[in-house]
N, C-alpha and C positions, 0 to 999 in steps of 0.2 A: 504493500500500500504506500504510494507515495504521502512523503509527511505535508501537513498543511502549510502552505506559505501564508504568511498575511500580507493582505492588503494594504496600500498605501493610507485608505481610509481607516481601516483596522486600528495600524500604528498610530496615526494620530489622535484615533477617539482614544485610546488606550492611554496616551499620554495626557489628553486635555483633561480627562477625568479624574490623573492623577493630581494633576495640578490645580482643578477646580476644589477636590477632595481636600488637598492637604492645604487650601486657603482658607477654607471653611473652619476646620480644623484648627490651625495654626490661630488663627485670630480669634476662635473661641475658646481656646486653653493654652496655649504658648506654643511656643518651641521645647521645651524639656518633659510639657506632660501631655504632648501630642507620641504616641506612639507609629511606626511605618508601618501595624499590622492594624492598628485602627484608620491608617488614610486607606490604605488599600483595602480595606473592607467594605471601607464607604465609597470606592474606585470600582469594587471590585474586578480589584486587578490580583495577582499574584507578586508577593512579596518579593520573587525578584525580580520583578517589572522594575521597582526602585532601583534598583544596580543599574538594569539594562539601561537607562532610560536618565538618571542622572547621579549614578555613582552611587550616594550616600546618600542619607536622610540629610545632613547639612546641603546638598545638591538643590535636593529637591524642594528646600525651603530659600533658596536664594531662586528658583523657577517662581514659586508663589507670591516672593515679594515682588517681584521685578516685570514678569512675561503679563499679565491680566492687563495691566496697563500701556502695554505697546512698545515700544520698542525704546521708551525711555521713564525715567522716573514718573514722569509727567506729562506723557502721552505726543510730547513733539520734540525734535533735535533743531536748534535752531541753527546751528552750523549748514543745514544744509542749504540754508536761505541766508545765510550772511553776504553772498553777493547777490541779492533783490535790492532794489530799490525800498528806503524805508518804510513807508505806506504797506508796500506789498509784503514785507516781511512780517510786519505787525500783526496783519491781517492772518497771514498765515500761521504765524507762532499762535495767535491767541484761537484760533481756529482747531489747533491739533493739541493744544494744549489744555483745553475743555473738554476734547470727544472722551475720556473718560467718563465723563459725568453723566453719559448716555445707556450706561451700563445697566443703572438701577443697583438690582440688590449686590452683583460683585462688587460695584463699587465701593458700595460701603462695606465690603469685606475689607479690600484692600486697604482703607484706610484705617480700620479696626484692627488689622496687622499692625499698619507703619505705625499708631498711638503704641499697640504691647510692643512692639520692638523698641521705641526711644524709653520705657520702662524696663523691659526686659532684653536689654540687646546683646543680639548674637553677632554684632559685628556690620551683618547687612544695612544696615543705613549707614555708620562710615564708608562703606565700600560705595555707592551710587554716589555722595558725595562728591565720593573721588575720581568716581571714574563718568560718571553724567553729569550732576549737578554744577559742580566745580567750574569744569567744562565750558558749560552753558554759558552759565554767567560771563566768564572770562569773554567767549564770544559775543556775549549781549553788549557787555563794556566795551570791547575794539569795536563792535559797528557804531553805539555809539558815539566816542573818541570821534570816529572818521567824520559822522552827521556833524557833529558839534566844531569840527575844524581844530582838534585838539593837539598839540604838542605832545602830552603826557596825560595819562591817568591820575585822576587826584579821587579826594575822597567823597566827593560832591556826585563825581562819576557813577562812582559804585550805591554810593545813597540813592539815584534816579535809578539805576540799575534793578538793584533790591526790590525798590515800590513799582515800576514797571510789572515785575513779577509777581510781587504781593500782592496787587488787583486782583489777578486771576487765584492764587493760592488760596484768598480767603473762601474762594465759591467749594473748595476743597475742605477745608479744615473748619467751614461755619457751615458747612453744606444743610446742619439740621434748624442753625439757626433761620440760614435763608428761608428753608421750607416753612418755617412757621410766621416767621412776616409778611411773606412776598413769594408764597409758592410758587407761582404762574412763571416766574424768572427761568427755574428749572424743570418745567411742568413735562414738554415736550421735547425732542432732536430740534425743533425749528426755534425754538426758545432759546435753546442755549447757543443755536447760531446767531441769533441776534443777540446775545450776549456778548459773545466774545467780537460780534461785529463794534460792538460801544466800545468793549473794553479797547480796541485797536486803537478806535477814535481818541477816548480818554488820552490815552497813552500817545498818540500825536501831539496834544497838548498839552501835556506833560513836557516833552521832550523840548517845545517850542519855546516854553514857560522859561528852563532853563536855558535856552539858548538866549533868551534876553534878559535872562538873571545876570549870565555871563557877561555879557555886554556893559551890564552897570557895573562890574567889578567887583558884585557880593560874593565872592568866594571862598569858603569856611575850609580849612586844610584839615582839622580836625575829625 
C-alpha cells in the first residue's frame, strides 16, 4: 500500500490550527502553564506535529506571537514604502497597519498575548523590538529627516516619530475603550478604512505642524 502523502492544503490546515491553538492557549494561561499536549489536542494534531513544524514548544510560541498579525508586529513594514512619496506612504503604513483590527476575536487574542508577555516575558517582545519595531521607526525617522530637509536626527524627530505611530497604537491597546465610546469607528473593514484614511490625514498635519515649528526655531534637544 502506498503511504499517504499530504497535501499542500493538508500541511497548512495542520499548521494554522496549531498556531491558532497555541494562541488561544498561550494568552489564556501563559507560556509555562500552556502544555504542547494540551495545544495539540485542541489542534488536534499529533505531538510531533510540534517538532515537525516548529522545533520546540518555545518555536511554536514565537509563531503565535508574531504570524496572526502578518508579516510584522503590526500588521505593515514601512520600509517597503520608504521610497513613496509622503502622502502615499502615510496612507499606506496606516492602511496595513490597522488591517489587524479586522480580525475580531484573534485579535484580541493577540493582544491578550502581547499584555501576558510584557508580565510574563519569554523574551519574544525584546526580540520584535529588535528585529521589527526598532527597524521601523529608524525608517519612519530617515523618511522623515529627508521630508523635513534635515541635516541630523534630533530628538524632536523621534518625539513626531513616536506620536505619528501612537495615533494608530492606541486603536490597538484602547481597542475596548474605543468600543465603548464610539463603536461605529471599529464596527466594520470599511470603518477602519476610513480610519486609518484620517489617521494619514492627521499625521500630514502633524508633520507640516513641525515643519513650521522648525522654521520659528522652537527646537527642544532634550
Amino acid at each position: 500500500m502506498v503511504p499517504h502523502q499530504k497535501t499542500d492544503y493538508e500541511t497548512v490546515d495542520a499548521r494554522s490550527r496549531l498556531v491558532l491553538s497555541a494562541l488561544r492557549l498561550f494568552a489564556e494561561k501563559g507560556y509555562k502553564a500552556t502544555s504542547t499536549r494540551q495545544i495539540c489536542d485542541a489542534a488536534g494534531a499529533n505531538i510531533s506535529a510540534i517538532r515537525y513544524y516548529f522545533g520546540d514548544k518555545a518555536g511554536l510560541y514565537r509563531a503565535a506571537f508574531t504570524e496572526p498579525m502578518g508579516d510584522s508586529p503590526c500588521g505593515t513594514n514601512i520600509t517597503n514604502y520608504k521610497h513613496m512619496a509622503l502622502p502615499e506612504l502615510l496612507s499606506k503604513f496606516f492602511a496595513e497597519f490597522l488591517e489587524p483590527l479586522k480580525k475580531g476575536e484573534q485579535f484580541g487574542l493577540v493582544m491578550k498575548l502581547h499584555y501576558r508577555e510584557m508580565i510574563e516575558p519569554t523574551g519574544a517582545w525584546q526580540r520584535e523590538i529588535d528585529a521589527e519595531i526598532k527597524p521601523q521607526h529608524d525608517t519612519l525617522v530617515s523618511v522623515l529627516k529627508e521630508h523635513l530637509g534635515l541635516q541630523r536626527v534630533d530628538a524632536d524627530l523621534h518625539r513626531l516619530a513616536f506620536s505619528l505611530i501612537g495615533m494608530a497604537v492606541y486603536f490597538y491597546v484602547g481597542q475596548d475603550v474605543v468600543s465603548v465610546i464610539s463603536p461605529q469607528l471599529l464596527h466594520t473593514p470599511k470603518n477602519i478604512d476610513v480610519l486609518a484614511e484620517r489617521l494619514a490625514s492627521y499625521a500630514s498635519a502633524m508633520i507640516e505642524s513641525e515643519a513650521m515649528r522648525r522654521k520659528q526655531g522652537t527646537i527642544h534637544e532634550g
